[in-house]
N, C-alpha and C positions, 0 to 999 in steps of 0.2 A: 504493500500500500504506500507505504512511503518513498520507494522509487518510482511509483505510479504522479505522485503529487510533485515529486521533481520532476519529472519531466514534463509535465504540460508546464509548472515552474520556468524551466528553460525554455520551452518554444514559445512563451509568452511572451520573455525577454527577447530571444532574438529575432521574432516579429516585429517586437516594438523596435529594440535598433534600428533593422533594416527600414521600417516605417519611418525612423526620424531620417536615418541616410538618404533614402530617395525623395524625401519631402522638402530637405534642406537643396538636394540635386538641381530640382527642378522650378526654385524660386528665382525671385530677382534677389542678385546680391546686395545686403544692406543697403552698402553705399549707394549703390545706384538708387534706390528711394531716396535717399538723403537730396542726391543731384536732382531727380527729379522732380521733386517737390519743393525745393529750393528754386526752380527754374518757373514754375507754375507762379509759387510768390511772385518773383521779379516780373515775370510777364503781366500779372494781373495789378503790378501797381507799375503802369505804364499808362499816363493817361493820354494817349494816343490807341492804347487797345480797344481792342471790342467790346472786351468785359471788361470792365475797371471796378470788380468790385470789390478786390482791397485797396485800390488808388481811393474810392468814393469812401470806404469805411473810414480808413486812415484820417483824410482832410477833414472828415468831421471830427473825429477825433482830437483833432489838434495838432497835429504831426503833416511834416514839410516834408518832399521830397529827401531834402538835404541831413532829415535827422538822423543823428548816429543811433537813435533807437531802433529804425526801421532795419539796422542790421542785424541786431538782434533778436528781431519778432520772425526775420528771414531763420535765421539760425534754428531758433525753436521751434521753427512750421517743421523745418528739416529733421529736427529730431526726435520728434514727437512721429514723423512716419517711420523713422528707425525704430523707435522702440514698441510700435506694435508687432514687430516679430522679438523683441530681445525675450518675451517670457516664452519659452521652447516648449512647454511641459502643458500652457493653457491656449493662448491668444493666437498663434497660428490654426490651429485648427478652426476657428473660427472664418478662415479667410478664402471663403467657398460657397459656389451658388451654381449650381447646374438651372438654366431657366429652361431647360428643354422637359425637366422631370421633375422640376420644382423641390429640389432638394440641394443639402447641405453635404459636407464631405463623408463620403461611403465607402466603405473597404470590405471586402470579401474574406475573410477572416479563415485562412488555409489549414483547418482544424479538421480533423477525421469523424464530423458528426455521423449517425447511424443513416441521416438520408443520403448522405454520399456525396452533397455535394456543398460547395460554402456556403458560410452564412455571412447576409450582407450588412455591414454593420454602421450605423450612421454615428460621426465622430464629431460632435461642434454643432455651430449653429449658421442656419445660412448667412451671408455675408451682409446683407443688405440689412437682416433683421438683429447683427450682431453693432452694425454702426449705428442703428436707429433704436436700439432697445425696444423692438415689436415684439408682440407676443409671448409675454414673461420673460426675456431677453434679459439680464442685468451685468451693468461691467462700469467700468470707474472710467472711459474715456474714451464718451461715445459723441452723438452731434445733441444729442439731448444735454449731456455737461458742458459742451462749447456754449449752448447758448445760453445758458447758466450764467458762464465767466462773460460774454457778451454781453450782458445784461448787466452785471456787475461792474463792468468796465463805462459803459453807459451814464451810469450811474454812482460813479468812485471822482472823488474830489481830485487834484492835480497833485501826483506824489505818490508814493511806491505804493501804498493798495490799487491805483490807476495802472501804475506798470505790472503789477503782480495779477491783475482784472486780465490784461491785454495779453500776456505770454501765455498763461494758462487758456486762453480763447486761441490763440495759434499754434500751441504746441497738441491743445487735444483735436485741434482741425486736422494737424498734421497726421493724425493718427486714423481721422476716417479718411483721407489722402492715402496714405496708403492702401485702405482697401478696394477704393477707387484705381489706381494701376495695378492689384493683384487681379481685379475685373476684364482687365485690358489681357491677361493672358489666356490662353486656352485649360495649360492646366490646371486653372482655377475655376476653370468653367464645366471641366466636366471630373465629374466627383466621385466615381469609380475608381476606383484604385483596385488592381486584385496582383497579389505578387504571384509570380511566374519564374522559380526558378532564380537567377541573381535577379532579375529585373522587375520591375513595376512598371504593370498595361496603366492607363489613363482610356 
């Protein structure tokens, strides 16, 4: 019995490995969120753009072009989409939405049940419903807490509760930014996963 209990022990483990190895495989690397989110900033406080709608936030705000804060609020958009992948173990698995099946991230779980064949296992929450907190959804740094600090910022006198209003509204933007370009790829769109051997089908 108790070599029985180790061993599903062990292939639960190296499931999971292999699950974080090809999941980590086939993302965008950090930095690259950083840059791209960073570049989203800068373009959207161009007020020659199309959308200007951190140019029009900002100006009400009270902030010039020319402020050296507006580097900062760039900085933090940027690493606020970094750090919705830094929690490995929760917040990636959330970053998944198959709209074709209307489902969140699925894996086929390569276990020797009695029907013979995998079982499909849904891992997270869809992606749209995990930035939006829909549907008993709850997590600490969604667009529901941006427009919290929003509003805050709105409403915070001139002075570090107004700058601590302001980062906290672009750093948790940044973090539904990120889920917004993990949207952009395919393997976050289709949410199947079944391992085959070294490799993961999509």
């Amino acid at each position: 019995m108790g070599r029985i209990k180790s061993s599903t022990v062990g292939l639960a483990i190296v499931f999971i490995s292999f699950f974080f190895v090809s999941l980590s495989a086939e993302a965008y690397e950090v930095e690259t969120h950083r840059e791209i989110s960073e570049k989203v900033f800068e373009l959207n406080n161009d007020e020659t753009a199309d959308n200007k709608v951190i140019f029009t936030f900002l100006k009400e705000a009270g902030f010039d072009g020319n402020d050296y804060r507006l580097n900062v609020l760039q900085e933090v958009f940027g690493q606020g989409a970094v750090n919705e992948d830094m929690d490995v173990f929760y917040r990636p698995f959330n970053h998944f939405y198959d709209p074709a099946k209307d489902r969140a991230l699925t894996i086929e779980v390569p276990y020797p049940f009695p029907s013979g064949y995998p079982v499909p296992v849904v891992i997270g929450d869809k992606a749209h419903e995990w930035a939006l907190e829909l549907n008993g959804v709850e997590q600490e740094r969604s667009l529901q807490d941006a427009y919290q600090f929003y509003k805050q910022a709105l409403l915070a006198p001139e002075g570090a509760y107004l700058k601590n209003s302001l980062e906290n509204t672009f750093n948790t933007l940044g973090y539904a930014v990120h889920l917004l370009e993990d949207m952009a790829q395919p393997q976050h769109t289709r949410t199947l996963r079944q391992a085959q051997g070294n490799r993961t089908i999509i």
